[in-house]
N, C-alpha and C positions, 0 to 999 in steps of 0.2 A: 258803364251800365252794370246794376246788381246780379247776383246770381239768378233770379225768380223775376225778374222784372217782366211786368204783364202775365206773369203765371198766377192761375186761381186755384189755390190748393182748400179741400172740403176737408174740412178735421170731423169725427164725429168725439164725443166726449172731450170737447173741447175747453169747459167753463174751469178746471181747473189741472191740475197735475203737470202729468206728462202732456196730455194733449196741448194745453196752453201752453206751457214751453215751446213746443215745436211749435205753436202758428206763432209765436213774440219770435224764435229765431230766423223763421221765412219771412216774416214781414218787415226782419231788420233787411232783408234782402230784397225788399221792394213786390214781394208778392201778394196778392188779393187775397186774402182769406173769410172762409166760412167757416165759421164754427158751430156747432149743433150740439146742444143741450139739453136736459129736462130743467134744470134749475133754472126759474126765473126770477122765482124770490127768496128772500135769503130764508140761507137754513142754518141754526144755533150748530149744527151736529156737522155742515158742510161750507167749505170754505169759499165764497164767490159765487158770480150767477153767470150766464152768457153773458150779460149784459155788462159785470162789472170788469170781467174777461177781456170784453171788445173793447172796453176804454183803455185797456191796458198795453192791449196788443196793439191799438192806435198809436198810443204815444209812444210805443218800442220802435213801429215801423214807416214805412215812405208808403205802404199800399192801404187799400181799402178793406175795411172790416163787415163782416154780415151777419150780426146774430141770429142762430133762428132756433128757436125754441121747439125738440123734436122728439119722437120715441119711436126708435128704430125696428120695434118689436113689431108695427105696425105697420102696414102698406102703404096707407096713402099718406101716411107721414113721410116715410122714405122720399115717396114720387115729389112731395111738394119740398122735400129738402133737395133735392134735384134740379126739382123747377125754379125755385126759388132763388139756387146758387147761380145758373145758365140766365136766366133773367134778370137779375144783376148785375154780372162780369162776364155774358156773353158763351162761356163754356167752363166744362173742369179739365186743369193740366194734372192733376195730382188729388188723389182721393186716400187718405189715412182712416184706417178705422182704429183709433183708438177706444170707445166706450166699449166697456167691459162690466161684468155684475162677478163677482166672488164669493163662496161661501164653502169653507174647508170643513167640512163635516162629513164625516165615517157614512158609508152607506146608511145604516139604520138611523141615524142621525139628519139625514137629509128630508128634506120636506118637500113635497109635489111641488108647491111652489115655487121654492128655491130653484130647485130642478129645472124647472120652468124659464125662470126668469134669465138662469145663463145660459142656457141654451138658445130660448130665446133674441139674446141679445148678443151673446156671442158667436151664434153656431148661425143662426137664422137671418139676423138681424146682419151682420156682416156678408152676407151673403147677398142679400137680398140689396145692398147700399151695393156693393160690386157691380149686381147686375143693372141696376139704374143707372148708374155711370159711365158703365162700358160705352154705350152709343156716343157719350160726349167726350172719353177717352179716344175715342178712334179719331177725331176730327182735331187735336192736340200732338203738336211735334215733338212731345218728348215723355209721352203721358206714364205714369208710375201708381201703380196700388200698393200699399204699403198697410201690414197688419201688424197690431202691436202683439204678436204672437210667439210661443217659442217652438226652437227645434224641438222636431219629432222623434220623441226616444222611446222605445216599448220596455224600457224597464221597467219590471210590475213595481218595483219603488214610486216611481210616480204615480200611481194609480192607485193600488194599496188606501193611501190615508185619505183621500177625497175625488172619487172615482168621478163624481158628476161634474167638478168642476177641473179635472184633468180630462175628457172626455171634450167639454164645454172650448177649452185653449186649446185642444192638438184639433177640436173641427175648424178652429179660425186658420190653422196653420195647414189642414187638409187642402183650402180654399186657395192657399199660395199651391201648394203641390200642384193642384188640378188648372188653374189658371192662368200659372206661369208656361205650362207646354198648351193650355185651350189657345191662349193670345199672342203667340208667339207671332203667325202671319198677321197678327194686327201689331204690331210691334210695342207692343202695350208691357210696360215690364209687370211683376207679379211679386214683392219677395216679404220676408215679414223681417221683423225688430225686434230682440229683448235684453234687457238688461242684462252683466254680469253678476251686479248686485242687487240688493233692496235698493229701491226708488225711495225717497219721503213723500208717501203721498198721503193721501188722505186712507186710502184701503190698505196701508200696512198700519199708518196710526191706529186705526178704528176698529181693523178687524185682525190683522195678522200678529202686533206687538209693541201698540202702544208706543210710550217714547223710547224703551228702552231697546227697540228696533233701530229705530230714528236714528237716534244716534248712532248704529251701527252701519247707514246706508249713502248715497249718494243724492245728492238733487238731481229732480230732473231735467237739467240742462245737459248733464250728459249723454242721455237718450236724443235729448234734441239737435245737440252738433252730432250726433252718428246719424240722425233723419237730415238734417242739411247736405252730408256729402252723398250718402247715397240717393237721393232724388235727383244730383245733377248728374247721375251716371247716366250714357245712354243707354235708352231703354230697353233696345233691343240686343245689348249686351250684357247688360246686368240684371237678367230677373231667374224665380227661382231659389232664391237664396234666402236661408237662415243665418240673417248677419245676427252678431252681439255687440252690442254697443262701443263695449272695448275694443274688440279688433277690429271695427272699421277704425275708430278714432286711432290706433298703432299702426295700419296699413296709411294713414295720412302723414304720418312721422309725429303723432301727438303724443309721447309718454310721460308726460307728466299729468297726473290724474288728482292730485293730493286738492287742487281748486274744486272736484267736484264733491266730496267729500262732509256730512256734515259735521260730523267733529272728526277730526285727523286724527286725535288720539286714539281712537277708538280701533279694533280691529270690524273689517269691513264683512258684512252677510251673504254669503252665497244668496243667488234669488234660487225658485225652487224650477225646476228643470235642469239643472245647470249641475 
């Protein structure tokens, strides 16, 4: 039997990156996956939709796929990406909140909107996917909240060069803080994820450094085998925790890391928190 077998894991920001890696490595593991996106059709500036996503994650895996086209910002989007994942595959064993909004601009730089939109979606929008869950978390034997968030560090360095959207990440990682001790009698773990390095994703291309990031960073499949072992921890043993991608994958006895790597020659990017 697979590791996820008959586990229904909810991705949010699934249609490309990191999220899509983790549901193609759970669902090589025989897990049900939802995925939840705004992209439905394509974007010249953005890579895949849920849709071309779910075909992909199909033929990676042995479980079933469920596009659902979402905006987390939103209430009654949340509720029906809930209802929608339960009414399909029966419940959720595992809820990731991967979608995220970034914009690294200096306070006076920063725009209400902008402002808005990460918080919203990171601070709000994560929050509010939690609390919809929780009920079908509890009725799950081994149920896991997993934030793509990093450890919490008050050094004014992080905050300094883009206060809204270091503000925006340490509330998704507040949400493990507060979570992992709220659900503990429900035995629900709580913990979050993040890179050691740059990720290749589309928000480091786009916004953080172009190619000449890219090349300095890792695919995201190494995010996604550090979310395959920690999800079959059990739950009520493992949560809480600001794991880094690397050191769960060293705690497995994994060191060699040169595969995840887009060009080896390159020297590799601290990510920022880190």
């Amino acid at each position: 039997m697979k590791n996820f077998e008959n586990k229904t894991v909810l991705i949010t920001g699934g249609s490309r990156g990191i999220g899509k890696a983790i549901a193609i490595r759970l669902a090589r593991e025989g897990a049900n996956i939802a995925i939840v996106g705004k992209t439905a059709e394509p974007n010249p500036k953005l890579e895949g939709t849920i849709y071309t996503a779910a075909e992909e994650i199909t033929a990676a895996g042995g479980g079933k796929v469920l596009p659902i086209q979402g905006d987390i910002r939103f209430e009654d989007s949340i509720h029906s990406i809930a209802e929608q994942t339960v009414r399909e595959f029966g419940g959720i064993d595992i809820l990731i909140n991967n979608a995220s909004a970034i914009n690294l601009s200096a306070t006076e730089q920063t725009e209400p909107k902008r402002y808005d939109l990460m918080h919203g979606i990171n601070v709000r929008g994560t929050f509010l996917m939690c609390q919809a869950c929780i009920p079908h978390l509890k009725k799950a034997v081994n149920p896991h909240i997993l934030n793509m968030s990093p450890p919490l560090n008050l050094d004014s360095r992080w905050f300094a060069p883009h206060l809204a959207y270091t503000m925006s990440k340490y509330g998704m990682s507040m949400i493990i803080l507060g979570l992992a001790e709220e659900l503990k009698p429900l035995r629900i773990a709580a913990n979050a994820l993040w890179p050691k390095t740059t990720i290749a994703t589309a928000a480091v291309k786009n916004i953080l450094g172009g190619d000449f990031l890219i090349q300095r960073s890792r695919t995201p499949e190494i995010v996604a085998d550090a979310a395959f072992y920690i999800l079959q921890r059990s739950s009520f043993e493992t949560t809480g925790n600001f794991f880094i991608d690397e050191d769960v994958l060293q705690k497995e006895g994994i060191t060699d890391f040169v595969k995840y790597a887009v060009n080896p020659d390159q020297k590799l990017m601290n990510d920022l928190f880190l």
